[in-house]
C-alpha positions as CSV (number, residue, x, y, z in Angstrom):
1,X,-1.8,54.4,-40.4
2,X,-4.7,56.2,-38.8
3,X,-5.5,57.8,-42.5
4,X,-5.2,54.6,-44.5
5,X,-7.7,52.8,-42.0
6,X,-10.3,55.1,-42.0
7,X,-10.0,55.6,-46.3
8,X,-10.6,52.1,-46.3
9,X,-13.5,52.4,-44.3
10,X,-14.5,55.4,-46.3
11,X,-14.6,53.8,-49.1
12,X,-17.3,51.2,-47.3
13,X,-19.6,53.7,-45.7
14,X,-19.6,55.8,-49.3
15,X,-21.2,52.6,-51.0
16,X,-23.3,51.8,-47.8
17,X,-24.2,56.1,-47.9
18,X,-25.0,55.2,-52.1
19,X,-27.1,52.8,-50.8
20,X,-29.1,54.4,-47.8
21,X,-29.0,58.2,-49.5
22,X,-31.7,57.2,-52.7
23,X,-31.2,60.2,-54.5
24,X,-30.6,60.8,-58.2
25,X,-27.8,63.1,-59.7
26,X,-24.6,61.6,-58.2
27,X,-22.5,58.3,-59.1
28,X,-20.7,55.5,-57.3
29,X,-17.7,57.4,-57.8
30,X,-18.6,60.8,-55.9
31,X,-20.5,58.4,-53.3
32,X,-17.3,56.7,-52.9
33,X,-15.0,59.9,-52.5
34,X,-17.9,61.6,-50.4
35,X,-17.8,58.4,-48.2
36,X,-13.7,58.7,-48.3
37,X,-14.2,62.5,-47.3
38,X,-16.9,62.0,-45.0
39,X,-15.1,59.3,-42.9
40,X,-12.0,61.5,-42.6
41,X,-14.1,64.0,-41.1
42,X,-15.7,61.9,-38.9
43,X,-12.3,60.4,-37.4
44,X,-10.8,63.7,-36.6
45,X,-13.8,65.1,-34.9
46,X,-14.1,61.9,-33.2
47,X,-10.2,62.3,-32.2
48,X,-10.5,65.7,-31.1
49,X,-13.2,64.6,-28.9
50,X,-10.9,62.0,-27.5
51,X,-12.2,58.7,-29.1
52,X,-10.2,56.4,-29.9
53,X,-11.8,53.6,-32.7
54,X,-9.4,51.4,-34.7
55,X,-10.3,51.4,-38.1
56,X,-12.1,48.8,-38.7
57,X,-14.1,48.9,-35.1
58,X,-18.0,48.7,-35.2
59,X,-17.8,53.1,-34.0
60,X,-15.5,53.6,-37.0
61,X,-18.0,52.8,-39.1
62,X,-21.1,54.0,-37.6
63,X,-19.4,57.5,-37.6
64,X,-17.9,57.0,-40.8
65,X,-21.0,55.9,-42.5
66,X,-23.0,59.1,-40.8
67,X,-20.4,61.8,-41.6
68,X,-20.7,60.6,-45.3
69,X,-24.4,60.6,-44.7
70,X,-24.1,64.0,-43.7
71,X,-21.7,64.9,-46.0
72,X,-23.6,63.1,-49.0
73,X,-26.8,65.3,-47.7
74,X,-25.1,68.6,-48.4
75,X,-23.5,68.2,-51.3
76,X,-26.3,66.9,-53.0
77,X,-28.4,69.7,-51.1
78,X,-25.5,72.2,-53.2
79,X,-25.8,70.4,-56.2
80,X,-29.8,70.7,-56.5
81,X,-29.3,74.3,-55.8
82,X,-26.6,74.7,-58.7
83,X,-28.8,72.8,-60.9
84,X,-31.6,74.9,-60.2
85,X,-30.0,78.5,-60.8
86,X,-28.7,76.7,-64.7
């Protein structure tokens, strides 16, 4: 249940991360799936540090919608770089 909640909210903080990150080069989709990655992330660090948020909790999404921030960050960061090496 825990990885169906915070997919769900993944799926949120990748449009919010679409949104707030106004960069050129990458779709709703990949925002989406970032967001989806990013919020995974995000909940198991935050469970190995012994938080516990309920999916749909106000601290679920804050750290969902940063990890995908984050995550958004580098892999547009990476795809720049690709881009300019072509």
């Amino acid at each position: 249940m825990f990885i169906v909640l915070w997919i769900i909210v993944g799926c949120g903080a990748g449009f919010l991360t679409g949104k707030l990150v106004k960069a050129t080069g990458c779709g709703a989709v990949t925002d989406t799936l970032t967001g989806i990655a990013g919020a995974m992330i995000g909940g198991f660090i935050m469970r190995g540090f012994g938080f516990s948020a309920a999916g749909g909790s106000l601290s679920a999404i804050l750290v969902a919608v940063l990890s995908a921030m984050l995550l958004t960050f580098v892999v547009r960061m990476f795809l720049a770089r690709k881009n300019a090496e072509a």
